[in-house]
MIMAR-114136 format. One record per atom (N, C-alpha, C): residue number from 1; residue in one letter; chain; atom name; x, y, z. Coordinates in steps of 0.001 Angstrom, whole numbers, plus 524288, in hexadecimal, padded with zeros to 5 digits. Layout:
N
NODE    nr   rest   kette   atom    east   north      up
NODE   NUM      A       A     CA       X       Y       Z
...
This chain:
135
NODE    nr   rest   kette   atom    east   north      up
NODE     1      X       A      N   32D4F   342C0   752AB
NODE     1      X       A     CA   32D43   33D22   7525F
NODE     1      X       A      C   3286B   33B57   74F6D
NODE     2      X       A      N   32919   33799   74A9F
NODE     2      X       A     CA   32468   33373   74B52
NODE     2      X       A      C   31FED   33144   74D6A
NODE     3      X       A      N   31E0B   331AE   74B8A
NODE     3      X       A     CA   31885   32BDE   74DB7
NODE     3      X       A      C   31B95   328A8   74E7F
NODE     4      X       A      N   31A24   32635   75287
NODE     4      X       A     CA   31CA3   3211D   75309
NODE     4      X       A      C   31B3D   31E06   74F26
NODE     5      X       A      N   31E98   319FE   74C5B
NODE     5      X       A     CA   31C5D   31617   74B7F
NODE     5      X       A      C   31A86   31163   74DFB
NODE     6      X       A      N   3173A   30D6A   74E17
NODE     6      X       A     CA   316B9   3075B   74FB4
NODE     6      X       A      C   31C19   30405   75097
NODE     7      X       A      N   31C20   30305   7550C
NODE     7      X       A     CA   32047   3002E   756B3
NODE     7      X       A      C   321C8   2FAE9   75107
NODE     8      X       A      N   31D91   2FA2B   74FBF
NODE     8      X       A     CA   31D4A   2F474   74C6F
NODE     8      X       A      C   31E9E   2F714   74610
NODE     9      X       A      N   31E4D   2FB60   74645
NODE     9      X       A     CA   32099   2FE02   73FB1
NODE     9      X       A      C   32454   2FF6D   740E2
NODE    10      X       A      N   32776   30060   744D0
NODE    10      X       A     CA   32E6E   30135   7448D
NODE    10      X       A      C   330DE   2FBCD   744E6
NODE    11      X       A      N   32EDE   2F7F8   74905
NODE    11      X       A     CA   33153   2F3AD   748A3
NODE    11      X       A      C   33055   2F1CA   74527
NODE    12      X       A      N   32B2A   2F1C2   74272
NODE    12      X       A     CA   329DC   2EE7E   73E54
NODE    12      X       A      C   32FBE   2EFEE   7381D
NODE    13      X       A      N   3308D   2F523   73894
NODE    13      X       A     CA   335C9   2F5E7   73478
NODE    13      X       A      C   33A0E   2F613   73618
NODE    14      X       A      N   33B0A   2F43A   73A91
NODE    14      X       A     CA   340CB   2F215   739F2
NODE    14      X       A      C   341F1   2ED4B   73B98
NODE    15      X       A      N   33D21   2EA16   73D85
NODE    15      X       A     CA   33E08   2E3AB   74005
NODE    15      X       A      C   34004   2E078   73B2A
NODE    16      X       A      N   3444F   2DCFF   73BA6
NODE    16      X       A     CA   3466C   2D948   736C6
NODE    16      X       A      C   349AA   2DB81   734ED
NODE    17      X       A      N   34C1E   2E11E   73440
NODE    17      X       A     CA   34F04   2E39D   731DF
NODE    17      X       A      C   3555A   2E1AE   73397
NODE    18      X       A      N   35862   2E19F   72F7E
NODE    18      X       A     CA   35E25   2DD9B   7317C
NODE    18      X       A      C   36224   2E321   733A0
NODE    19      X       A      N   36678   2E14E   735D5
NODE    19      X       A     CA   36836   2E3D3   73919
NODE    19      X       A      C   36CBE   2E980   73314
NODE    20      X       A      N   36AC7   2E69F   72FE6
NODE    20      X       A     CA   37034   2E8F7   72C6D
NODE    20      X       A      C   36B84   2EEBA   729BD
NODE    21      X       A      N   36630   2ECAF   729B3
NODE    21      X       A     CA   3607C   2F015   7279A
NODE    21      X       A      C   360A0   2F411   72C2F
NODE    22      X       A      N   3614F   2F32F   73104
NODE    22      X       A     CA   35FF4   2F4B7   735E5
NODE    22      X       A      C   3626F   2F58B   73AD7
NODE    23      X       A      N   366C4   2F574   73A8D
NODE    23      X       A     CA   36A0A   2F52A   74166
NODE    23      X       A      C   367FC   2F9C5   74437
NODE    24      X       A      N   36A4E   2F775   74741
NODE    24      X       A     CA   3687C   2FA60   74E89
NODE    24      X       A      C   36771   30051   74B65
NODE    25      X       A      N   36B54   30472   74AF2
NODE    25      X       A     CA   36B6A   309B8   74A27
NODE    25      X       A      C   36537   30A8B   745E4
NODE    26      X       A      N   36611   306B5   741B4
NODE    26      X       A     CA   3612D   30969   73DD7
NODE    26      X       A      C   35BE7   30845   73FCF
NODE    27      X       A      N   35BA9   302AA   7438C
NODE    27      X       A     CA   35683   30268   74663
NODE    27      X       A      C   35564   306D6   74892
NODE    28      X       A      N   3583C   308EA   74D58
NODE    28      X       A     CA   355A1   30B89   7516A
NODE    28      X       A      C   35642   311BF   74D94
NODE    29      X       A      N   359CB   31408   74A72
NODE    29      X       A     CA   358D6   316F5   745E1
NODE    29      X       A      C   35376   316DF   7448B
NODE    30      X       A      N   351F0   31352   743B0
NODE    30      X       A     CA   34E36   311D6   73DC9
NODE    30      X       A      C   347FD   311B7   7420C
NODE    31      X       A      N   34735   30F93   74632
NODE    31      X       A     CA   34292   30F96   747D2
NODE    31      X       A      C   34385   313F6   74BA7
NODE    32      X       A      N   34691   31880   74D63
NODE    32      X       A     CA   34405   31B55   75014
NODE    32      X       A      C   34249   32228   74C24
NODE    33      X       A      N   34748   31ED3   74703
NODE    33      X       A     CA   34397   3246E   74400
NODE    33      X       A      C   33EE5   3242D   7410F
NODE    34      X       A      N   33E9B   31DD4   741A3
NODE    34      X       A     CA   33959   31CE0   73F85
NODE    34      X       A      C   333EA   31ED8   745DA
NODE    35      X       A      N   335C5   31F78   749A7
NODE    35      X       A     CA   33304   3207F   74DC5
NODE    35      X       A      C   33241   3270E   74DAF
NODE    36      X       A      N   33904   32A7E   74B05
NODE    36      X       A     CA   336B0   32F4A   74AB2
NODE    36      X       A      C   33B54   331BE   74D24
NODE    37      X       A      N   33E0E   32E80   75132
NODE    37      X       A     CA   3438E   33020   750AB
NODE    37      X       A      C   3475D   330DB   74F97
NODE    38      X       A      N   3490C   3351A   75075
NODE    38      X       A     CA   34DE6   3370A   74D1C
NODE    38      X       A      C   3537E   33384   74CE3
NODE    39      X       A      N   3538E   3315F   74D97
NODE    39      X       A     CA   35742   32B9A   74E57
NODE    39      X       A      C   35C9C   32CBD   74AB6
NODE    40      X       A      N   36074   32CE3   74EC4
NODE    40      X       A     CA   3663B   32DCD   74C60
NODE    40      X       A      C   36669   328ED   747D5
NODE    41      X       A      N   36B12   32B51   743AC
NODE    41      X       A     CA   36A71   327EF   74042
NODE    41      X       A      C   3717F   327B9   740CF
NODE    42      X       A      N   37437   32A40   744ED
NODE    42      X       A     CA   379E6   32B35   74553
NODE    42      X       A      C   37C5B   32A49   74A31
NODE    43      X       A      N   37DDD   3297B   74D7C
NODE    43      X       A     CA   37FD6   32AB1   752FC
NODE    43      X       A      C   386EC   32ADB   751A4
NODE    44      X       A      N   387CB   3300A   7518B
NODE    44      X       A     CA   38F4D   32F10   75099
NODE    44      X       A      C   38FF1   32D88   74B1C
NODE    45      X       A      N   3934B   32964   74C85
NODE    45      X       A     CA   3952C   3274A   747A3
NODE    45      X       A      C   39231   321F6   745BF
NODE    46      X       A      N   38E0B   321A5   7487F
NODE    46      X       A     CA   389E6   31D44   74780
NODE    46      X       A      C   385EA   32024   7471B
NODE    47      X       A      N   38404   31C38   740C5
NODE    47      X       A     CA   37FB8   31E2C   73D1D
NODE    47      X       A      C   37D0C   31A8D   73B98
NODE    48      X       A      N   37939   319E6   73A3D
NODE    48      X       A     CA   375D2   3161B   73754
NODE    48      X       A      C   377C1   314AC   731F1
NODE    49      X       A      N   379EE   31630   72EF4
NODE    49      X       A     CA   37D1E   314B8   72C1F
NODE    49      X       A      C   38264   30F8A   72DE4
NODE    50      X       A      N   3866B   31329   7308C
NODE    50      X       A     CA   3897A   30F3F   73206
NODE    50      X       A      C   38954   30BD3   73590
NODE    51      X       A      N   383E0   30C07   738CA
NODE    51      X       A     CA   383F3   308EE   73D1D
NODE    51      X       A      C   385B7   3039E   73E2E
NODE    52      X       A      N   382B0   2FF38   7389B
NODE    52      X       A     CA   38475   2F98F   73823
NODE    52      X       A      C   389C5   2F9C5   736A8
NODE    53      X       A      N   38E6A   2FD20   73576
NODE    53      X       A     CA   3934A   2FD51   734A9
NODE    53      X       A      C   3956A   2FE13   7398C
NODE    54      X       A      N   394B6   3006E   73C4C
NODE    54      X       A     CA   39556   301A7   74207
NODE    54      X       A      C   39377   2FDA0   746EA
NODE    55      X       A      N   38F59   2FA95   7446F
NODE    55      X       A     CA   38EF4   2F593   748EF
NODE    55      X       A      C   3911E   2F26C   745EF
NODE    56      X       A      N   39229   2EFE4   7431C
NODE    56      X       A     CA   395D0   2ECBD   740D4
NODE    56      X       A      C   39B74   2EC78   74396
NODE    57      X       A      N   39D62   2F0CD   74277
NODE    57      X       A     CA   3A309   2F398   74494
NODE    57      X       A      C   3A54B   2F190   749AD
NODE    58      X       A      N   39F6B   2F42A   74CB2
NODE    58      X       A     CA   3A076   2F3FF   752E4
NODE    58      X       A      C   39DA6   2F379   75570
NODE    59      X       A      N   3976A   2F041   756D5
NODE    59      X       A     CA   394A9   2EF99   757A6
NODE    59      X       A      C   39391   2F167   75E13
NODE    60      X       A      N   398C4   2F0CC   76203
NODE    60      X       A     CA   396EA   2F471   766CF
NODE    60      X       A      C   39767   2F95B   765FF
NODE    61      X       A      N   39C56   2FBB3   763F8
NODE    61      X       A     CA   39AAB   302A2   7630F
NODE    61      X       A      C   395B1   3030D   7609A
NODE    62      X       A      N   39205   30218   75C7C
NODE    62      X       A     CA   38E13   303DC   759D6
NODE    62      X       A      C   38A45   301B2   75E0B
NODE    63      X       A      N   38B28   2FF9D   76097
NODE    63      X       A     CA   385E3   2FEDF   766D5
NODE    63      X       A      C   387B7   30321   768E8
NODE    64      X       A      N   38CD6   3053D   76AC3
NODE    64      X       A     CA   38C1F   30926   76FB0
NODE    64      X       A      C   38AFB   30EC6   76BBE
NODE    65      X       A      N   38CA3   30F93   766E0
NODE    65      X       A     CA   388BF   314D1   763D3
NODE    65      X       A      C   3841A   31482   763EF
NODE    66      X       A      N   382AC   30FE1   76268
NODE    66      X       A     CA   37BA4   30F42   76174
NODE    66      X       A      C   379DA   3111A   7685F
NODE    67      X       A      N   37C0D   30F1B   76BE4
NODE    67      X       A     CA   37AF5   311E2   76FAE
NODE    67      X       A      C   37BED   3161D   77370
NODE    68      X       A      N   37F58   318BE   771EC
NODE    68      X       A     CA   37FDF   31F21   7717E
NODE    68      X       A      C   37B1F   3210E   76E6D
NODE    69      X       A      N   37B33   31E9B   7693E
NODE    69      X       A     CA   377E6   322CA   766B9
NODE    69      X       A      C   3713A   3220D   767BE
NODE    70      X       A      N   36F98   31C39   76A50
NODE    70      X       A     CA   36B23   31C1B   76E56
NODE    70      X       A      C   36ACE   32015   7729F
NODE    71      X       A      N   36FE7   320ED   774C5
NODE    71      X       A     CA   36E42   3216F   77A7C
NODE    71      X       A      C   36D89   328B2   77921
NODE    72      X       A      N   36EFE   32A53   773F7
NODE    72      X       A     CA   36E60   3301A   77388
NODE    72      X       A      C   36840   331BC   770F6
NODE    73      X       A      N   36416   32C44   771AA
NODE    73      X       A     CA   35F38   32EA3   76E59
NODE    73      X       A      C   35AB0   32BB1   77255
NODE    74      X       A      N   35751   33210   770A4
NODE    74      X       A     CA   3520C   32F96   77532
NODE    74      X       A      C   354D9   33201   77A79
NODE    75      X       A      N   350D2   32F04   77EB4
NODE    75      X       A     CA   3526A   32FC9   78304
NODE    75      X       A      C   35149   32A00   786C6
NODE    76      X       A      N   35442   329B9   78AA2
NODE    76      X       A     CA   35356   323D8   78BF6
NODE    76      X       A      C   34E98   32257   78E13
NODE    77      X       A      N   34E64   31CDF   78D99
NODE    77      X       A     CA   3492E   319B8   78F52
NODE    77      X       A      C   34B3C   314BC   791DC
NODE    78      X       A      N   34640   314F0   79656
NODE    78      X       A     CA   346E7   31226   79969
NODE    78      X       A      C   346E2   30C27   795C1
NODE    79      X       A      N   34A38   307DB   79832
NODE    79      X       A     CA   34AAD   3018F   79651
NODE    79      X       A      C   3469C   2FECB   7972A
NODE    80      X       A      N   34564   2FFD0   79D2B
NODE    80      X       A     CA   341B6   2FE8D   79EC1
NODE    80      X       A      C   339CF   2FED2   79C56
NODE    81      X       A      N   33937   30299   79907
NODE    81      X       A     CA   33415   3067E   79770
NODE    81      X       A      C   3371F   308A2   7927B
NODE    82      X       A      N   3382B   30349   78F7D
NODE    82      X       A     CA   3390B   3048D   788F7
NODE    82      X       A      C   333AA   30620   78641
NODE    83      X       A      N   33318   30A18   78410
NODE    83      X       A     CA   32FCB   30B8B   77FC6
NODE    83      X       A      C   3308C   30943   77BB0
NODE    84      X       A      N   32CA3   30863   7756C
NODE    84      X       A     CA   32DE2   3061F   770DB
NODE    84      X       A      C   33010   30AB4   7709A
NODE    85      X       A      N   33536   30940   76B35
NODE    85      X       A     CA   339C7   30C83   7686D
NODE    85      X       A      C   33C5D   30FE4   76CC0
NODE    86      X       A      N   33DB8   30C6E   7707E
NODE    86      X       A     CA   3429C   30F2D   773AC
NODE    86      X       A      C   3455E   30C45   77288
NODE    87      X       A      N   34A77   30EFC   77257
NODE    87      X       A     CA   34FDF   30E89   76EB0
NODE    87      X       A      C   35328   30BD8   77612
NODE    88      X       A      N   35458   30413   7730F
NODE    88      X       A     CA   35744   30332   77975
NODE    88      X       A      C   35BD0   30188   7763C
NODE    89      X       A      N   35F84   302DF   779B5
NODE    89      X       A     CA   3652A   2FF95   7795A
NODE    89      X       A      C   36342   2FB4D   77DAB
NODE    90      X       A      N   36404   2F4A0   77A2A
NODE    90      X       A     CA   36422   2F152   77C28
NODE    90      X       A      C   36C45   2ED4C   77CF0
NODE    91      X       A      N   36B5A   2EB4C   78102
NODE    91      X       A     CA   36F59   2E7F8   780D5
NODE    91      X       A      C   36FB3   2E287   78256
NODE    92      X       A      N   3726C   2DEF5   77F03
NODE    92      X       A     CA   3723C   2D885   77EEA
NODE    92      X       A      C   3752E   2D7C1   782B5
NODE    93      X       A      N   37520   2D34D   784FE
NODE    93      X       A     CA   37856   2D1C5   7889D
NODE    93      X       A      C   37F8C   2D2C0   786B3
NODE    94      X       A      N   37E61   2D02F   78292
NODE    94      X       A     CA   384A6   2D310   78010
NODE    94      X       A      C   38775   2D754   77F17
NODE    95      X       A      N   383E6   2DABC   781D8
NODE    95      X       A     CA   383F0   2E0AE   782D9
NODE    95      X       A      C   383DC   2E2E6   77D2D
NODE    96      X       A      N   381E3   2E14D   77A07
NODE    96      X       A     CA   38084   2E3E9   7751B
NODE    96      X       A      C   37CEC   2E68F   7766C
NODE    97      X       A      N   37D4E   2ECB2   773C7
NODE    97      X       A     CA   3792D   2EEC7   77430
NODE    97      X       A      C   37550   2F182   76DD2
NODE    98      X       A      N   370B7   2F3EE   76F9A
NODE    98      X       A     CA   36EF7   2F2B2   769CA
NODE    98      X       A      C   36AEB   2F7E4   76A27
NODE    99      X       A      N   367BA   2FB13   766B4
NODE    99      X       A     CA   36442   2FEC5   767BC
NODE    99      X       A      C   35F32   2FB5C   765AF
NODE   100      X       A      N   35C90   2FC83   76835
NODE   100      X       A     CA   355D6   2F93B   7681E
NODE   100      X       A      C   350CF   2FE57   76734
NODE   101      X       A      N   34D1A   2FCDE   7661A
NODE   101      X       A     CA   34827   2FFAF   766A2
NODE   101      X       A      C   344F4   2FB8A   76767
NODE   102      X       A      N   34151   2FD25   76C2C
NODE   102      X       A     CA   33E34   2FA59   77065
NODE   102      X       A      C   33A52   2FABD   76D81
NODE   103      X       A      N   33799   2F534   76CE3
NODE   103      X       A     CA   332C3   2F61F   76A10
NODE   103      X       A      C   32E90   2F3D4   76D46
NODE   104      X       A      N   32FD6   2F2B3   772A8
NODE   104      X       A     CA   32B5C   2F196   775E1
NODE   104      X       A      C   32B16   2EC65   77704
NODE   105      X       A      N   3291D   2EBF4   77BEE
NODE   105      X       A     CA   327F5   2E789   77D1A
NODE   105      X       A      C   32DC8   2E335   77E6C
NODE   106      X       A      N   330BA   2E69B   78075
NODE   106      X       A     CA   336E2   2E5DF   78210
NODE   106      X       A      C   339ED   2E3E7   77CAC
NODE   107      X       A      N   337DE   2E539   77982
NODE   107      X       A     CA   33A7B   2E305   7733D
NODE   107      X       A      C   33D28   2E712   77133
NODE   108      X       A      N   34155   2E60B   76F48
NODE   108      X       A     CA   345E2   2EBBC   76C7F
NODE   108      X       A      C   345E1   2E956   7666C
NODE   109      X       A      N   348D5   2EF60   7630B
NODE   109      X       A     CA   345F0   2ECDE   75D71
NODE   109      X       A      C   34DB0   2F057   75D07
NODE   110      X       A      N   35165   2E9C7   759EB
NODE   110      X       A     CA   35637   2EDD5   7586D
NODE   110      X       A      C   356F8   2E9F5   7556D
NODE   111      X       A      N   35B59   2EB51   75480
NODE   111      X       A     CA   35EEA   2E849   74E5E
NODE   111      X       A      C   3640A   2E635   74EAB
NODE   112      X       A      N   3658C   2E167   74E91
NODE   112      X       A     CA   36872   2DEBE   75050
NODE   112      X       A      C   36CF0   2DCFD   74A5C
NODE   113      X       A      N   371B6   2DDA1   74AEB
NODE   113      X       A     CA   374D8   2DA5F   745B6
NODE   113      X       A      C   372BD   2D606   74510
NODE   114      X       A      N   37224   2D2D8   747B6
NODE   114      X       A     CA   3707C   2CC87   745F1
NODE   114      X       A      C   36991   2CC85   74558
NODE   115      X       A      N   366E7   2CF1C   747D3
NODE   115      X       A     CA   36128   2CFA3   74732
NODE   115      X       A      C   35F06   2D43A   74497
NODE   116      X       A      N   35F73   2D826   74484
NODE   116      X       A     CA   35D40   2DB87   7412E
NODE   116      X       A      C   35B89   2DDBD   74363
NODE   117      X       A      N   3562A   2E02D   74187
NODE   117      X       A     CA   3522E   2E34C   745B7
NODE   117      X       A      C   34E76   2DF97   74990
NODE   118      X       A      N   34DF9   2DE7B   74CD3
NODE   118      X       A     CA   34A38   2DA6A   74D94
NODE   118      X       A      C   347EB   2DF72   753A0
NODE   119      X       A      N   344C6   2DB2B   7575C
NODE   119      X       A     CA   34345   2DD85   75A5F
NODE   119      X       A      C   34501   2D851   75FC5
NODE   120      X       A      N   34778   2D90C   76544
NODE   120      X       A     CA   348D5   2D828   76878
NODE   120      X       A      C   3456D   2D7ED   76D70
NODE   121      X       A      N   347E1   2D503   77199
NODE   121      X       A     CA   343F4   2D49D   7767B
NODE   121      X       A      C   3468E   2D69A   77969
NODE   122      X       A      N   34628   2DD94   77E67
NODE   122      X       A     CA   34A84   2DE64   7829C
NODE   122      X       A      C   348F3   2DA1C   78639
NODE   123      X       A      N   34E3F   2D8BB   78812
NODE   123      X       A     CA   34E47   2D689   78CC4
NODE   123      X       A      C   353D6   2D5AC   78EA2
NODE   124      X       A      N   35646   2D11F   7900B
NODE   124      X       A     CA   35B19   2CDF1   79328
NODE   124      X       A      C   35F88   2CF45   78E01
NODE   125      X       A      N   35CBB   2CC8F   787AA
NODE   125      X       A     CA   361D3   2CDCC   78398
NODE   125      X       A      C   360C1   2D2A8   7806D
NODE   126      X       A      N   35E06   2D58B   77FBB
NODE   126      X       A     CA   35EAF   2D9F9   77F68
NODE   126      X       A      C   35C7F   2DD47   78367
NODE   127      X       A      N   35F8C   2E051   78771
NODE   127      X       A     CA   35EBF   2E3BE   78B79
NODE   127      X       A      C   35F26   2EA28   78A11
NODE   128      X       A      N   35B5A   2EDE6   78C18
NODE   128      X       A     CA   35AA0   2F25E   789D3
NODE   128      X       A      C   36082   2F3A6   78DC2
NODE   129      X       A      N   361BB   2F843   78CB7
NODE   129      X       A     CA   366CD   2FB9D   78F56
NODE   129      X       A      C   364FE   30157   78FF5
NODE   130      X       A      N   36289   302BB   78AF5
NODE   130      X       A     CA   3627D   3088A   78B67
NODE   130      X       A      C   35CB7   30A3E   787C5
NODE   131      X       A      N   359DD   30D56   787BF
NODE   131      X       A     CA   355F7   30D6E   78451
NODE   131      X       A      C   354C5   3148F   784EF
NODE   132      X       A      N   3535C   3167B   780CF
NODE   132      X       A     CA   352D7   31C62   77CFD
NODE   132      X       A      C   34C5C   31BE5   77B72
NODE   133      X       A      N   349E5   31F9D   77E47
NODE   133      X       A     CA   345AF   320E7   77ACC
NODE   133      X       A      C   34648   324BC   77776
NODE   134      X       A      N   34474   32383   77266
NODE   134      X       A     CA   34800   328E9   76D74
NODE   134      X       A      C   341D4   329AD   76B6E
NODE   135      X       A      N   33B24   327D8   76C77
NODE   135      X       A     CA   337AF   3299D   76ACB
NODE   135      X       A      C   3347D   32B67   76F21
């Protein structure tokens, strides 16, 4: 593995980035091999390539792959005693669910179709479910 980098030089390259530059799969891709992990770039028949063709399509199947292919990396971490860059499946009240990286201070950093990359507050509308330490 890597040196870590500064929490503020990974977020700092992907905050603002639009969802079509960046969706869910190439974020958490993109900053944990920038951390040093070996970070699937495939799960099945979902790839970083076809991924935005595949949430387009069907937007709940490509949530329950994205979380298969979470729940097969790292090993789990407590919700409660999030570390920075633990990998959480969060969920909206609308039971959407989404993959996040915790950047501290109860704040998750993911990528949204209508918002992009931005960075989030956990709490009541986005609730953690499941969380992976993979560093």
């Amino acid at each position: 593995m890597k040196d870590k980098k500064p929490l503020s030089e990974i977020t700092g390259k992907y905050i603002g980035k639009s969802f079509s530059e960046m969706p869910c799969m190439h974020l958490m891709h993109g900053i944990y091999a920038d951390l040093g992990f070996d970070a699937p770039d495939s799960f099945g028949s979902l790839t970083l390539d076809n991924y935005q063709e595949y949430f387009r399509a069907n937007p709940k199947l490509t949530q329950a792959r994205m979380l298969q292919l979470i729940k097969s990396l790292g090993r789990p971490a407590d919700i409660d005693r999030l570390k920075i860059f633990d990998l959480v499946v969060v969920m909206q009240p609308d039971r959407v669910i989404f993959p996040a990286v915790y950047v501290g201070k109860k704040m998750i950093m993911s990528s949204f179709a209508r918002h992009g990359v931005a960075v989030f507050h956990l709490g009541k509308f986005n609730r953690p479910i499941m969380a992976r330490r993979l560093i």
